[in-house]
MARMARPA-308756 format. One line per 2 residues: number of its first residue (from 1); their letters; for each residue x, y, z of N, C-alpha, C. Coordinates in Angstrom, 2 decimals. Each point is the difference from the previous one (the first is absolute). Last residue first. Layout:
N
NUM> A> X:Y:Z:X:Y:Z:X:Y:Z | ...
This chain:
259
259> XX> -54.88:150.78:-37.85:0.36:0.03:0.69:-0.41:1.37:0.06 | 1.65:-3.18:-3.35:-1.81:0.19:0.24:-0.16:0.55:1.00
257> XX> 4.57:0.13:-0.86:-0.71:0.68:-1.24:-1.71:-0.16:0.05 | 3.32:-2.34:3.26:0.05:1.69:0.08:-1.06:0.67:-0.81
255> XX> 0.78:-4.53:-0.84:-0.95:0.34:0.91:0.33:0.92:0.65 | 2.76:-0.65:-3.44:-1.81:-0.33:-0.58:-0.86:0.17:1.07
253> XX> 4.59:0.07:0.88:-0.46:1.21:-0.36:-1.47:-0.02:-0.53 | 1.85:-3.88:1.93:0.24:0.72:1.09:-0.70:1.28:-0.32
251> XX> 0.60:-3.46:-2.93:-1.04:-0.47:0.90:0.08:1.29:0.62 | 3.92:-0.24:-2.22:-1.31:0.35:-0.74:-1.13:-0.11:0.74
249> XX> 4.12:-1.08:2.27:-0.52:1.24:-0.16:-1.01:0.64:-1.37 | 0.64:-5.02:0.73:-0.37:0.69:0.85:-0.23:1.82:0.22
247> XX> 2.00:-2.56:-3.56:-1.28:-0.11:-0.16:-0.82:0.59:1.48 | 4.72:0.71:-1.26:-0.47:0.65:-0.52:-1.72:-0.33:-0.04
245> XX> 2.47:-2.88:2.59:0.41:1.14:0.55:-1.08:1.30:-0.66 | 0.96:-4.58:-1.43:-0.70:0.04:0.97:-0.19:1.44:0.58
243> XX> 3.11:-0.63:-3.72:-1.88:0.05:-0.03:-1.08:-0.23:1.02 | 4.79:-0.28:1.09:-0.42:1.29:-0.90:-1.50:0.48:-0.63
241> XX> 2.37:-4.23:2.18:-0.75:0.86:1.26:-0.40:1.26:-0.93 | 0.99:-2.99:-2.97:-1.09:-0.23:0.66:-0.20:0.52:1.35
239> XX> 4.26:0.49:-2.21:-1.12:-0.08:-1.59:-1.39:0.58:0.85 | 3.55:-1.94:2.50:0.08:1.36:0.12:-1.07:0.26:-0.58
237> XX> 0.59:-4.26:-0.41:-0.35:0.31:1.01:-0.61:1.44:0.24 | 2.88:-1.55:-3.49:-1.37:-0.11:0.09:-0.88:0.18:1.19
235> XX> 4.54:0.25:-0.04:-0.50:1.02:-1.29:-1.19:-0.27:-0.18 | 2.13:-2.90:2.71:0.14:1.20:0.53:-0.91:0.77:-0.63
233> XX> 0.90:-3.87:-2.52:-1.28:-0.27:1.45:-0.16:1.32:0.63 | 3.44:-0.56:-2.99:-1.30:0.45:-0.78:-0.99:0.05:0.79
231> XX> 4.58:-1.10:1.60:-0.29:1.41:-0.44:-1.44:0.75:-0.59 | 1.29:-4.63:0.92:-0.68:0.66:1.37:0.37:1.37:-0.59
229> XX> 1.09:-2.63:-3.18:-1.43:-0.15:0.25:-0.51:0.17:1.06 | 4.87:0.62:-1.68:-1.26:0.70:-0.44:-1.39:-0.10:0.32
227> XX> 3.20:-2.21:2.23:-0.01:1.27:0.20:-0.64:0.82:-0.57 | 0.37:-4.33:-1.81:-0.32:-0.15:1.78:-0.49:1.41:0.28
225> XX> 2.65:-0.83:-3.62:-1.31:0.63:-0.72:-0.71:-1.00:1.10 | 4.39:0.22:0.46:-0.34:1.41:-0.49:-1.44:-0.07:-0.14
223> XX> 1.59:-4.28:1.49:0.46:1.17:1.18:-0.69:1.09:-0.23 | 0.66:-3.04:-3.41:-1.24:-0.28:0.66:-0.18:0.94:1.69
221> XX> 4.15:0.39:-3.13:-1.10:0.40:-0.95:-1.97:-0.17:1.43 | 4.53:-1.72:1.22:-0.37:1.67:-0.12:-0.92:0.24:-0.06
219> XX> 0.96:-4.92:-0.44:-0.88:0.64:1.14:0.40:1.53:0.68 | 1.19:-1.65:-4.23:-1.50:-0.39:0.06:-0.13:0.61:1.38
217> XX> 4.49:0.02:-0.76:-0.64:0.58:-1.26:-1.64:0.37:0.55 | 2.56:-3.40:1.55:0.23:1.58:1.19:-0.97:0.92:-0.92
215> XX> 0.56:-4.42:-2.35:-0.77:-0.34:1.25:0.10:2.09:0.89 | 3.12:-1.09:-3.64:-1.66:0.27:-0.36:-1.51:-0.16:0.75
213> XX> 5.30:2.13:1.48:-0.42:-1.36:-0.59:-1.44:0.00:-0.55 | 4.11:4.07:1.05:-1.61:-0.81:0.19:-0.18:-1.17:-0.82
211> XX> 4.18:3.41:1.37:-0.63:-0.93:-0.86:-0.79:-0.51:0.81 | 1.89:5.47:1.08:-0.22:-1.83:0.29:-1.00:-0.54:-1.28
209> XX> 3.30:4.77:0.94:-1.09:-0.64:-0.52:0.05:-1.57:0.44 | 3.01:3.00:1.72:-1.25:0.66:0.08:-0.82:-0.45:-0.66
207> XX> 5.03:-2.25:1.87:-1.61:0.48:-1.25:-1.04:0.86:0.57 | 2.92:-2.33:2.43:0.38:1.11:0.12:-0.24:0.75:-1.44
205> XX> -0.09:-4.71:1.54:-0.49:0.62:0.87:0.09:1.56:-0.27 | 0.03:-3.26:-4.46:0.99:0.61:1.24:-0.87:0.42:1.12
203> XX> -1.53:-2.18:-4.53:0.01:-0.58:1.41:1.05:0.79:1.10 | -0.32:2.08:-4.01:-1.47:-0.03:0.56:-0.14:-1.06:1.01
201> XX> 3.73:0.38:-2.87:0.53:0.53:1.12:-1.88:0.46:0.52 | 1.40:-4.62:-2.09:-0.16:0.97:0.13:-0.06:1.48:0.97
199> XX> 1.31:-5.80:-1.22:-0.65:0.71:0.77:0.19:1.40:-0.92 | -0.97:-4.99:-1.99:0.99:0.87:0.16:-0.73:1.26:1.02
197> XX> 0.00:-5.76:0.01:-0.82:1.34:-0.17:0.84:1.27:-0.21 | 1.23:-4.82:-1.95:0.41:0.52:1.09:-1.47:1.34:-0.34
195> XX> 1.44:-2.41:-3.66:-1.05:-0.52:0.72:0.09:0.32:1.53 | 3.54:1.56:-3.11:-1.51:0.66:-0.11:-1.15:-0.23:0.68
193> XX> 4.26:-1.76:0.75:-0.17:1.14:0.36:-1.11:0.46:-0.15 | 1.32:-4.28:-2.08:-0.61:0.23:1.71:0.04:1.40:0.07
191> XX> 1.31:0.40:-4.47:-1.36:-0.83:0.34:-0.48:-0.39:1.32 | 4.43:0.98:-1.27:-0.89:1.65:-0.20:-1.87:-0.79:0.42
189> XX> 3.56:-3.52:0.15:-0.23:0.92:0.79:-0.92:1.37:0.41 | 0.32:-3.01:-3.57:0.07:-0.71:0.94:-0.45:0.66:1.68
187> XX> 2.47:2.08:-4.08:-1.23:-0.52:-0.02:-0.86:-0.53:0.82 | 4.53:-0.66:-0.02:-0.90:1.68:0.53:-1.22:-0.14:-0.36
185> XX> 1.73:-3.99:-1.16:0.44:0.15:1.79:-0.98:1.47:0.05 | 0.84:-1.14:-4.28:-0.93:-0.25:0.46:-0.24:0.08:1.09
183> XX> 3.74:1.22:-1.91:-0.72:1.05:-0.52:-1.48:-0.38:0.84 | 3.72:-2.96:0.36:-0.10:1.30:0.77:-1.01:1.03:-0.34
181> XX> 0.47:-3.94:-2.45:-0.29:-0.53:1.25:-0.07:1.42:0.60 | 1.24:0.44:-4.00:-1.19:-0.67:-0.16:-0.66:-0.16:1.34
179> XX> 4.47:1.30:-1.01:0.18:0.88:-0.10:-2.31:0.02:0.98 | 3.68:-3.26:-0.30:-0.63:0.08:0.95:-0.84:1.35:0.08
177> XX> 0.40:-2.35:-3.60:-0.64:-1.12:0.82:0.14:1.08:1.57 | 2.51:1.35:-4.11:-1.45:0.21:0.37:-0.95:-0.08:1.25
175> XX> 4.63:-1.00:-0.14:-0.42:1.24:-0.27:-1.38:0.52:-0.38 | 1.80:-4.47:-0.14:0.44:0.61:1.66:-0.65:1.82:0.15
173> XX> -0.03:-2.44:-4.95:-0.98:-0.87:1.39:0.01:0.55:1.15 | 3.14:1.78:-2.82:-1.31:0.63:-0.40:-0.84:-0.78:0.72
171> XX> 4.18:-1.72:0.69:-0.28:1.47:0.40:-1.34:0.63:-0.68 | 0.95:-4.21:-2.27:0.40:-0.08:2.06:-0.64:1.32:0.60
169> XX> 0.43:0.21:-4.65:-1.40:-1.15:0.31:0.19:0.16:1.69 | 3.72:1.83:-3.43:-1.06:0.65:0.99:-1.21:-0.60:0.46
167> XX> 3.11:-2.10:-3.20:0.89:0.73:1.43:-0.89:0.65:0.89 | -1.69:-1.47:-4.48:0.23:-1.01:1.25:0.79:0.49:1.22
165> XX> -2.20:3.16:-2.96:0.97:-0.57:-0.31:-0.02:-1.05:1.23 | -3.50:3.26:-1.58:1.22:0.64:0.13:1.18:-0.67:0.07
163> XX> -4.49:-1.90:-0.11:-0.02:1.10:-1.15:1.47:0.41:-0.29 | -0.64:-2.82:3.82:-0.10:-0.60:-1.07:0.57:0.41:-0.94
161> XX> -1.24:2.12:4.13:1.08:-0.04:-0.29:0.36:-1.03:-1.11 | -4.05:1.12:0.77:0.56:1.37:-0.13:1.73:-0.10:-0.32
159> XX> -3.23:-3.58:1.56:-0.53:0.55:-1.02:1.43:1.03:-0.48 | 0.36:-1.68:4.48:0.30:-0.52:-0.92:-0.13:0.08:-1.68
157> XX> -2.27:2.99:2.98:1.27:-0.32:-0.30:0.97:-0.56:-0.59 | -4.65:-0.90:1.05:0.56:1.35:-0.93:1.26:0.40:0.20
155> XX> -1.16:-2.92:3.12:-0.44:-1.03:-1.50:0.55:0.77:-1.02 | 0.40:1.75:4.31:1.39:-0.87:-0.64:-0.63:-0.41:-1.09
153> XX> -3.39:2.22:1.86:1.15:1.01:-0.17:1.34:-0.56:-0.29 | -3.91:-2.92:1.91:0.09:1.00:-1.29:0.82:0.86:-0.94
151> XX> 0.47:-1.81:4.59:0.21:-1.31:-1.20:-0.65:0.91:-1.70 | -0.81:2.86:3.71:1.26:-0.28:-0.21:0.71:-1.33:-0.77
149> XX> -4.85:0.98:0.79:1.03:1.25:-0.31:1.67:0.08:-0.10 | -2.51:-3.50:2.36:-0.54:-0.03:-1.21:0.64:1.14:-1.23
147> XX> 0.59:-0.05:5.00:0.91:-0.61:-0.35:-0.23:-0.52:-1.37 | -2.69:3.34:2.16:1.41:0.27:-0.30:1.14:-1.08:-0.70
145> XX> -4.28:-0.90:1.13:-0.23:0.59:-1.11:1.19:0.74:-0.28 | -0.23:-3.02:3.69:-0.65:-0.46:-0.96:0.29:1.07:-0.93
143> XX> 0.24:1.34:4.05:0.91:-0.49:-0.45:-0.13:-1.17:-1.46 | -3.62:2.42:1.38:1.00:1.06:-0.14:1.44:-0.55:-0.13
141> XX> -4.39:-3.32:-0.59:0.09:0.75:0.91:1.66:1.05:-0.36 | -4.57:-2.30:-2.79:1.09:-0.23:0.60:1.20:1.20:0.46
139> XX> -4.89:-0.16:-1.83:0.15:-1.20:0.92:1.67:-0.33:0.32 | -1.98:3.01:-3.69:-0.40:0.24:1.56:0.07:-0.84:1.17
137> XX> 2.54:-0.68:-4.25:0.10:1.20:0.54:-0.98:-0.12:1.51 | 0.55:-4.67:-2.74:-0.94:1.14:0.04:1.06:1.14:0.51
135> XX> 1.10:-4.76:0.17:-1.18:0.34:0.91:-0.82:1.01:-0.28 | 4.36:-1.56:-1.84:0.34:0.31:1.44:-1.13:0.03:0.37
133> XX> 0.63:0.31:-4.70:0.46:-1.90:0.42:-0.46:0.14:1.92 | -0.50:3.75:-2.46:-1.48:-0.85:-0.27:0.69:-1.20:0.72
131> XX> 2.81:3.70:0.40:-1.11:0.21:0.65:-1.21:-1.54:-0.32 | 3.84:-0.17:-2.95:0.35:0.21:1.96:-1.50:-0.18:0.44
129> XX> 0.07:1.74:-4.36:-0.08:-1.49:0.32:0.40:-0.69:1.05 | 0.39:4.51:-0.47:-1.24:-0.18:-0.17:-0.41:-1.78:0.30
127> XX> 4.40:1.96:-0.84:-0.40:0.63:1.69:-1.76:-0.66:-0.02 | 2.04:-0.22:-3.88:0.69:-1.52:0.46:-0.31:0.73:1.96
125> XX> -1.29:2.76:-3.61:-0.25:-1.26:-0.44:0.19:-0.59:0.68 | 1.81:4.06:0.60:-1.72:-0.18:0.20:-0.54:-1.36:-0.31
123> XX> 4.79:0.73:-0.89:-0.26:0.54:1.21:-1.78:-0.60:0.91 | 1.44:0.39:-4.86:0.42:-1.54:0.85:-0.29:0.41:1.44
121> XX> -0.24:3.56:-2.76:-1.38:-0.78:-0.30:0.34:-1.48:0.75 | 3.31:3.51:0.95:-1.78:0.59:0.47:-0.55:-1.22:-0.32
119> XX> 3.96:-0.25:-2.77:-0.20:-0.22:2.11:-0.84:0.40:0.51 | 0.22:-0.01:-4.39:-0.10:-1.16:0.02:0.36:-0.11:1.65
117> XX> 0.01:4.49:-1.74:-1.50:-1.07:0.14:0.41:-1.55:-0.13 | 4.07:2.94:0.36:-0.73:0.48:1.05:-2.03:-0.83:-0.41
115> XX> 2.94:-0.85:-3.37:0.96:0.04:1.63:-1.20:0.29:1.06 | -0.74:1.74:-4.70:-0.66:-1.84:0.45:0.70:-0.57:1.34
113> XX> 1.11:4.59:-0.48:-1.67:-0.44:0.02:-0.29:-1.18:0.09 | 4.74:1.39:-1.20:-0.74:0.27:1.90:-1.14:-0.40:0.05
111> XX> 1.70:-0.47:-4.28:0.27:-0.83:0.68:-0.28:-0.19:1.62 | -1.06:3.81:-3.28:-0.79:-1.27:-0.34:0.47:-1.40:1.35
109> XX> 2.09:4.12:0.02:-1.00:0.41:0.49:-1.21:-1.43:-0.57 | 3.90:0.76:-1.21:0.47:0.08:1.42:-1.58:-0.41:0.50
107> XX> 0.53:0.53:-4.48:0.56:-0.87:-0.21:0.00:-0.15:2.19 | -0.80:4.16:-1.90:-1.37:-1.26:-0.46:0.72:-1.02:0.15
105> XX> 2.76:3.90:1.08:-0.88:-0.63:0.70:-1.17:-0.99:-0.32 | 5.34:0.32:-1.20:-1.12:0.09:-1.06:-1.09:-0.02:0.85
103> XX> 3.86:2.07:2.23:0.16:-1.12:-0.67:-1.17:-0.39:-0.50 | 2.06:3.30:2.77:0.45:0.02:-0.91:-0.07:-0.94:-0.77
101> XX> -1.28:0.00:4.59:1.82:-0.33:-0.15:0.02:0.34:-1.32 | -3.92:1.62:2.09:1.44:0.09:0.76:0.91:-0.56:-0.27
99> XX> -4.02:-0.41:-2.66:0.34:0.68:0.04:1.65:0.61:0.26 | -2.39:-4.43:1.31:0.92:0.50:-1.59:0.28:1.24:-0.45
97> XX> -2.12:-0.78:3.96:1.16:-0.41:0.37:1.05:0.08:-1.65 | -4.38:1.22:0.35:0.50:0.85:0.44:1.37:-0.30:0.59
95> XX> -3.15:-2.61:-2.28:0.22:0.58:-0.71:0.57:1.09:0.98 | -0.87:-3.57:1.93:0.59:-0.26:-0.39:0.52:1.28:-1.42
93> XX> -3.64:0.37:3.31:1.50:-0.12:1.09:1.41:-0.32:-1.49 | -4.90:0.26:-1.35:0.58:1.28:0.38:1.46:-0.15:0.36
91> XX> -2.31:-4.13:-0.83:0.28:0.58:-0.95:0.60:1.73:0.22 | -1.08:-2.87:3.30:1.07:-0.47:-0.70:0.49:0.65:-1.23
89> XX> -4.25:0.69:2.42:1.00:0.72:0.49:1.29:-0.26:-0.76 | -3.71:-2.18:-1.62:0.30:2.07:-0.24:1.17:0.23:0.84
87> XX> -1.25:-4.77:0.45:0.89:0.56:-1.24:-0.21:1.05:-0.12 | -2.07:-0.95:3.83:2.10:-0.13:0.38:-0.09:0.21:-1.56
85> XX> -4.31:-0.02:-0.44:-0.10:0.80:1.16:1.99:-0.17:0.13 | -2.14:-3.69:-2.68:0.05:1.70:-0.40:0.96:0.96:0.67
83> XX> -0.92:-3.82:2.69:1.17:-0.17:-1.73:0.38:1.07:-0.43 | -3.61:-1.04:3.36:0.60:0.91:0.07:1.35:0.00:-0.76
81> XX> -3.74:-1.47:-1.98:0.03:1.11:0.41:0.86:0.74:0.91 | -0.31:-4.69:-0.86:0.21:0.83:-1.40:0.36:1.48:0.18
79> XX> -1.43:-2.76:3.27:1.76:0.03:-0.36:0.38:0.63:-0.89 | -4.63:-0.91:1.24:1.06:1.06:0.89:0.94:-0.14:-0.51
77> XX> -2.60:-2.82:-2.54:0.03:1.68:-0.15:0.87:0.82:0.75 | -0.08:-4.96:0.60:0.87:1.02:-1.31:-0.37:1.39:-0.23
75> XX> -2.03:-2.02:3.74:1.42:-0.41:0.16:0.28:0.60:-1.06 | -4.55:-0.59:-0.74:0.50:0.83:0.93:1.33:0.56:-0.07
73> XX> -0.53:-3.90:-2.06:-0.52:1.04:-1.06:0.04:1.45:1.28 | 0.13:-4.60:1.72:1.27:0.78:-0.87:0.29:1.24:-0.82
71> XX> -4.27:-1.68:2.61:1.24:1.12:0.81:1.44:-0.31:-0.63 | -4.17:-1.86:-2.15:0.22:1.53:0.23:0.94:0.58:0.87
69> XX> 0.16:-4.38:-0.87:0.17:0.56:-1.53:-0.20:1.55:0.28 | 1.51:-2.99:3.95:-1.37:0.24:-0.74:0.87:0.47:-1.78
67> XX> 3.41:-2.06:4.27:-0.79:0.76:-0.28:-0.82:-0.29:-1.00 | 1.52:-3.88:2.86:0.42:0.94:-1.48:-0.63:1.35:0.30
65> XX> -1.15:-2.29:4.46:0.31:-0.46:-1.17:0.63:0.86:-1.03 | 1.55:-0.46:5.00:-1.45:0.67:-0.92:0.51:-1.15:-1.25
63> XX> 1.90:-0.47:4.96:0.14:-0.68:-1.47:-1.09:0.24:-0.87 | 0.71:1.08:4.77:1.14:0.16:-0.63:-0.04:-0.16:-1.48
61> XX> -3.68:-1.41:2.73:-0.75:1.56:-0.65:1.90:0.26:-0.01 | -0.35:-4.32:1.56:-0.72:-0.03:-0.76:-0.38:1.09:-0.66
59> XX> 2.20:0.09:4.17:0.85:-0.28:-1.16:-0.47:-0.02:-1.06 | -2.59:1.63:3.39:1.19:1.22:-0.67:1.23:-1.28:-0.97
57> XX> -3.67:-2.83:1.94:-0.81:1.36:-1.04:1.02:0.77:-0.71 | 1.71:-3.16:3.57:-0.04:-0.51:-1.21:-0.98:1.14:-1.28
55> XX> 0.56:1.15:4.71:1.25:-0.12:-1.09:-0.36:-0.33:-1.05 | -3.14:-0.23:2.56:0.31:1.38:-0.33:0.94:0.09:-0.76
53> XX> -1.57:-4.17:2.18:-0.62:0.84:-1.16:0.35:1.31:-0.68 | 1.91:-1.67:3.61:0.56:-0.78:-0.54:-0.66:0.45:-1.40
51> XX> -1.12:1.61:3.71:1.05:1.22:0.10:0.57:-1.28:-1.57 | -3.72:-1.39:2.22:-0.49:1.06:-1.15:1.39:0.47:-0.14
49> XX> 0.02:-4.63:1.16:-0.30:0.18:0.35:-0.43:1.48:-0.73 | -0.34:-5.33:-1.14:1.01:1.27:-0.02:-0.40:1.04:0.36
47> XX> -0.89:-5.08:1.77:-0.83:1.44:-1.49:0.51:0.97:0.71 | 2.05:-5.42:0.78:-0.60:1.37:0.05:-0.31:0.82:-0.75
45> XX> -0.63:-5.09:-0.48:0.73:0.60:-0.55:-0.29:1.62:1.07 | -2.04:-4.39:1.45:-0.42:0.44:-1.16:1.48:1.13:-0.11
43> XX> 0.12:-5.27:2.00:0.20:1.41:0.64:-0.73:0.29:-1.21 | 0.71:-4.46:-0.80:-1.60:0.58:0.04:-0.04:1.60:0.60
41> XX> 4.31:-2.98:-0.54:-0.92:0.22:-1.15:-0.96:0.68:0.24 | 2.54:-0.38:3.77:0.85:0.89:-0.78:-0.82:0.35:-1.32
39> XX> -2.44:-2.26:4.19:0.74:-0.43:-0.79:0.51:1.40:-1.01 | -3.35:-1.76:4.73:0.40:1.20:-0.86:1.42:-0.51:-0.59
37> XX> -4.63:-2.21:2.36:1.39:0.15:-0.44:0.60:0.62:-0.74 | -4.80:-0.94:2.59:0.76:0.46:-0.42:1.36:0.15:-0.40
35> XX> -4.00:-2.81:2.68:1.08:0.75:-0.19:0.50:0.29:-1.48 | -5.15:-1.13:2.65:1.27:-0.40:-1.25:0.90:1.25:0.44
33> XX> -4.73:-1.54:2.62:1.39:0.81:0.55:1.10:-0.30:-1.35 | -4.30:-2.56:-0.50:-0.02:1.17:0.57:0.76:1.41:0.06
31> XX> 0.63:-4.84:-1.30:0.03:1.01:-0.83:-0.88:1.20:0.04 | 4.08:-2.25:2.81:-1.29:-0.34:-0.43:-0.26:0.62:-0.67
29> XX> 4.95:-1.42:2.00:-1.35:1.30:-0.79:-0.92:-1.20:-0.37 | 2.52:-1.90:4.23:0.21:-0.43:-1.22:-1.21:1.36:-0.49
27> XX> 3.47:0.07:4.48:-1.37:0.13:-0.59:0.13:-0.28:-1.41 | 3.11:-2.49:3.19:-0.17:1.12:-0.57:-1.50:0.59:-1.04
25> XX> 1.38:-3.17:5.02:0.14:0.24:-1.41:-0.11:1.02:-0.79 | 2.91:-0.92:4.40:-1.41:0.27:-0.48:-0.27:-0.13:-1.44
23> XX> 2.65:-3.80:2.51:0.73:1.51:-0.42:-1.64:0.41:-0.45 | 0.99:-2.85:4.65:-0.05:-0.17:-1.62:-0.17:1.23:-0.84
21> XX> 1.07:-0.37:5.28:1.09:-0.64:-1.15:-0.41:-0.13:-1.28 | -2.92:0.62:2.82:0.50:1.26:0.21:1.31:-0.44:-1.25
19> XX> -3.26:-3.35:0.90:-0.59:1.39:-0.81:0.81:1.17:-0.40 | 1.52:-3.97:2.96:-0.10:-0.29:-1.68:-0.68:1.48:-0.96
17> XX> -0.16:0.02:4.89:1.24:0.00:-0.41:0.23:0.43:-1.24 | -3.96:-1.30:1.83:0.56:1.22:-0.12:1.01:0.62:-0.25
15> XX> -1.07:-4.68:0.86:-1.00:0.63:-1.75:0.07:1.43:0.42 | 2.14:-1.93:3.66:0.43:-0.98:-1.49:-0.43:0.69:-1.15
13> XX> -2.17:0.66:4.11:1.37:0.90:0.04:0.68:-0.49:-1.49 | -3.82:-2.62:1.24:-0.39:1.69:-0.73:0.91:0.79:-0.26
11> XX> 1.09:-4.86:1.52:-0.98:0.36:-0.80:-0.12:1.81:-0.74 | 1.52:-1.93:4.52:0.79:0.77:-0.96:-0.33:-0.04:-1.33
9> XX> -2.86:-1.95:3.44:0.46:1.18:0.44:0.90:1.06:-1.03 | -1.16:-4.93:-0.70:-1.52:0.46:-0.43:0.65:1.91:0.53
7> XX> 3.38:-3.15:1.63:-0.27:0.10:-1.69:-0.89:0.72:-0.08 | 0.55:-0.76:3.98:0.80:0.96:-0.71:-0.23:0.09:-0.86
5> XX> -3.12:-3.18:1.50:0.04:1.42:0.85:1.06:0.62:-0.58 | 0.63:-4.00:-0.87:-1.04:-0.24:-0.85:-0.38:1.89:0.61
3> XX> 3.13:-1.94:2.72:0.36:0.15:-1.87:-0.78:0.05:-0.48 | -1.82:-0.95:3.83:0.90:1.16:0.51:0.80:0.25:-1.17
1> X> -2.80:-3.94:0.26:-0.83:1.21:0.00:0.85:1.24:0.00
């Protein structure tokens, strides 16, 4: 009875043991609760973000197309014109240099001209086609248009020094180019200035005259003819003690007169 008593005793201690010692199991997914697994294939790609968009637009708006049929035709007029415009001068400058040395001026004076318009007209031509490759004029910015102006000014140059001899291509590039660039810089400049307010000596404290705005303007004007209309009220008023006045001492003598 007394082994038969332990045994039946350690029984339970035994199967608690075993429980503790056995490994938990692991929850098996159902298809309630599904997991998920995330894999390198199925990630989706990131979306680019706007500062990414942006670029890609200003790269995409780097690369106009050809110019038009009308803005070549544009393009050649200006150039044409200002062609002209350097060949008069060329033509004066040069007939007065033939003059000064004594030497056939039609002959001085032919060669200055086409000199001087094949650099105006390249000039305008190839400054123009800048502008279209770059975005336009109004869309690009002061260093931009200086530095357009000045690739310009070597193109014609180069031009110039062609005419005159391979020796001069270098220096007529350097010489234009920067003659092109600088001219534009001021430009450049004279132009912020303008957009600046300019003062006057009517803004001085020590004016006797002051600027009015169109707002001060109005509320003079509505000030003045304020004043006029209690001036008229006065004036009327008066109007009416007057006839009040003159009607009473009428009353007054009429009944003297039945009297």
């Amino acid at each position: 009875m007394a082994p038969w008593s332990l045994s039946s005793q350690s029984t339970p201690q035994q199967q608690q043991e075993q429980q503790q010692e056995a490994p938990t199991p692991t929850p098996t997914p159902t298809s309630s609760s599904p997991t998920v697994r995330s894999s390198p294939s199925s990630s989706q790609p990131p979306k680019p973000s706007s500062t990414d968009l942006r670029r890609l637009e200003m790269k995409d708006d780097q690369y106009k197309e050809m110019p038009s049929s009308t803005e070549l035709w544009q393009i050649a007029t200006k150039s044409l014109q200002t062609g002209m415009v350097t060949g008069g001068v060329g033509l004066l400058a040069g007939a007065g240099t033939g003059i000064m040395r004594s030497a056939p001026p039609t002959l001085f004076a032919l060669f200055a001209g086409f000199q001087w318009f094949t650099l105006g007209s390249t000039y305008m031509a190839s400054r123009g086609l800048l502008h279209h490759a770059w975005g336009g004029e109004e869309n690009m910015s002061s260093s931009d248009l200086v530095r357009a102006s000045g690739v310009a000014g070597g193109v014609s140059g180069m031009v110039g020094g062609m005419i005159r001899g391979p020796k001069n291509i270098l220096p007529g590039m350097l010489f234009f180019g920067t003659l092109g660039a600088g001219s534009s810089y001021i430009s450049q400049l004279s132009r912020g200035n303008d957009s600046k307010p300019k003062t006057s000596w009517l803004d001085s404290k020590w004016s006797p005259m002051q600027r009015l705005s169109d707002k001060d303007y109005m509320d003079k004007i509505e000030e003045k003819i304020l004043r006029l209309d209690a001036e008229i009220a006065i004036i009327d008023d008066n109007i009416a003690s007057l006839k009040e006045s003159s009607q009473s001492s009428a009353t007054s003598t009429e009944a003297t007169t039945s009297k």
